[in-house]
N, C-alpha and C positions, 0 to 999 in steps of 0.2 A: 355185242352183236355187230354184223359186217352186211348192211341192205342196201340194195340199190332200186329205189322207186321210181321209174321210167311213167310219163306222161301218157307216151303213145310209141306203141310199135314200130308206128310208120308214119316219116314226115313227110312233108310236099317234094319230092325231088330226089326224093331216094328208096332203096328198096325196104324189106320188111327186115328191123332190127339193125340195118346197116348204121343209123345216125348215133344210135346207142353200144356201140359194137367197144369204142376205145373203154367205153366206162365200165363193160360188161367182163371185157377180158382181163380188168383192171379187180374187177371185183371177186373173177376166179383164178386168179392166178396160184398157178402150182397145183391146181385142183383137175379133176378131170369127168368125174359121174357125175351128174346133173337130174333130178329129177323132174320131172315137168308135170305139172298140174293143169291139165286141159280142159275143165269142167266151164269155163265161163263160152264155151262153142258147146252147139248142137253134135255137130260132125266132130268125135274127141278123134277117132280114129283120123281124120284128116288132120285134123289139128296136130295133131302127137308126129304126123311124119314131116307137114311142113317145121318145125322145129328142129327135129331131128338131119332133118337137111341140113338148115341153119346154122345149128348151134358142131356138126357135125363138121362145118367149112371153117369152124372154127376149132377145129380137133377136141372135142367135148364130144360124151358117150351120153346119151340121153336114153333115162328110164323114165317111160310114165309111172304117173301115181295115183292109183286104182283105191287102196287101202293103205291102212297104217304101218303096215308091216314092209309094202315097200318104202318106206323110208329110213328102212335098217342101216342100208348100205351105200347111201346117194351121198354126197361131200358137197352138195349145194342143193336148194330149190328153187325152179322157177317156177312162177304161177303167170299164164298169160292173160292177153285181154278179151274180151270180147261181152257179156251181160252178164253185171256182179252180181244181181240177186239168184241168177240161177247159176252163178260160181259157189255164193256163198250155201243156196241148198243142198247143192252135192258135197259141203264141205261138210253141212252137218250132218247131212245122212248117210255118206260114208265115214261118220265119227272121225277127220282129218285134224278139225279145228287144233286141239290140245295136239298129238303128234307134231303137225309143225311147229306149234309154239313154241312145245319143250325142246327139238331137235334147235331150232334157230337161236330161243333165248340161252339153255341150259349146255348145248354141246357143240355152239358158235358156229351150226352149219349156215352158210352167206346166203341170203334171201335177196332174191329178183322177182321186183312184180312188176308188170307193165299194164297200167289203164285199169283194168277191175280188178287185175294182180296187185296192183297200186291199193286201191280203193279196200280190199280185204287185209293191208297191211295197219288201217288203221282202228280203231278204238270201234268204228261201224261204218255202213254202208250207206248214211246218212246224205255224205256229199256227194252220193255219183250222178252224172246225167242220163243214167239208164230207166228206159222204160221198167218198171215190176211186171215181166211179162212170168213170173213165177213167186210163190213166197214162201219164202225160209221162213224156219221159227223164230227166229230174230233177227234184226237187224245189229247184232253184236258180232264183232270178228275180231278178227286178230289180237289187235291193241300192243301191234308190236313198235309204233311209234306215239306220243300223246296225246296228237291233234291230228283232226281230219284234212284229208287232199282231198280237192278239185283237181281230176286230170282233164286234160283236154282245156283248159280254164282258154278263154275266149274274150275276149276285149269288144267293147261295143265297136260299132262300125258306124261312124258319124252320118254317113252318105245313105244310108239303111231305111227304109221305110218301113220297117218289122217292128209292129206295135206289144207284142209280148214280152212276157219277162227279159231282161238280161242275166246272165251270169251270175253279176254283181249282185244285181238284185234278188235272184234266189238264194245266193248265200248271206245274205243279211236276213233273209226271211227265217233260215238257217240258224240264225244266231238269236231271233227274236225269243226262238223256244230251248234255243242250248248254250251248254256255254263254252264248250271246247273251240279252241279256235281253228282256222282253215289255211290250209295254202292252198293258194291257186296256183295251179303246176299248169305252165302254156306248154301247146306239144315244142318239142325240141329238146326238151331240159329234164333233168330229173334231181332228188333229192339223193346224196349217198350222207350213211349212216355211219361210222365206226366211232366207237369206243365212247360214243355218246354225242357224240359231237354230230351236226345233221349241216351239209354245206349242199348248197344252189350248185349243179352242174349245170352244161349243157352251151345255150346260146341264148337265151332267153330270163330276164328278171320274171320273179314270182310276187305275185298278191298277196298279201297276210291281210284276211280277215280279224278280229277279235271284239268278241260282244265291249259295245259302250263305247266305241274307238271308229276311227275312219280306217279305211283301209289305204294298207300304202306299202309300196314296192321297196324290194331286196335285191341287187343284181345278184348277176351271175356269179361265181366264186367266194359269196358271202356265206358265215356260219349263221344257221337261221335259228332262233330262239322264238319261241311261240307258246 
């Protein structure tokens, strides 16, 4: 399998996909049809052309994917961001789940997910920060890597007077009742996947949670074991 698990579409300072752009081209190279999975936005019809812009400046043909059968003919898929549990109900109720699976695990088409794209790449939707403003029949997805992401993962702010949970502290609450462990993916950075092998991109070190353990950071360029 050939995935690239992007944090966030859009970092402080840059435009939409531009920060993830070297590792995206890197991940399709030689390729050129792109499917896009728009389901985690209301507006897919918007969604599907800002992409198409996007992924278009970067000489890529982009097909949305409505049903299974458009995935006959795409040489990659991306799945974008915006709220996973209602990415993940349209996955199930347009029967997606298994097509992409098999197309990604079985016929090594390259997987890009960014933020609930991320979040449905792994084993469940467990660790998102999204409202359930929708509910799927499960909280089971993808499990096309074996531990869960935090995207967007967020570092306390010492100066802060916000008495609420942290992060951190969600995701240990996380682990009180699971046992799979966690990255926390900060925006900037992302996870690339090939041949089994899972390495820290980006500009940013990562959080490894793991039930019974403290958690403790990976830089940037390192191969992550979890």
């Amino acid at each position: 399998m050939r995935l690239l698990l992007i944090s966030s579409s859009t970092v402080h300072g840059y435009g939409y996909l531009d920060h993830p752009e070297p590792e995206i081209r890197r991940t399709l190279e030689g390729l050129r049809r792109v499917g896009f999975v728009p389901f985690a936005m209301h507006d897919v019809d918007g969604y599907t052309k800002t992409v198409k812009q996007r992924l278009g400046a970067m000489d890529f043909d982009v097909t949305p994917i409505r049903k299974a059968s458009d995935l006959d003919t795409v040489e990659a898929i991306f799945v974008g961001g915006g709220n996973t549990f209602r990415l993940l109900r349209e996955l199930y109720e347009r029967e997606l789940l298994d097509p992409i699976r098999n197309r990604v695990r079985n016929d090594g088409v390259p997987y890009i997910g960014s933020s609930a794209g991320t979040n449905v790449a792994t084993p469940s939707i467990k660790t998102t920060n999204d409202m359930p403003i929708v509910y799927p029949p499960s909280f089971d997805a993808l499990g096309l890597v074996p531990f869960q992401i935090n995207p967007h993962y967020l570092d306390v702010d010492p100066a802060s007077t916000h008495k609420g949970e942290t992060r951190e502290q969600r995701l240990r609450e996380y682990l009180e009742e699971n046992d799979t462990p966690v990255v926390g993916l900060r925006e900037g950075s992302a996870l690339r996947v090939e041949q089994g092998t899972v390495t820290l991109v980006g500009v940013h070190p990562a959080r490894i949670f793991r039930k019974g353990e403290e958690p403790f950071e990976v830089d940037t360029g390192s191969v992550i074991t979890v």
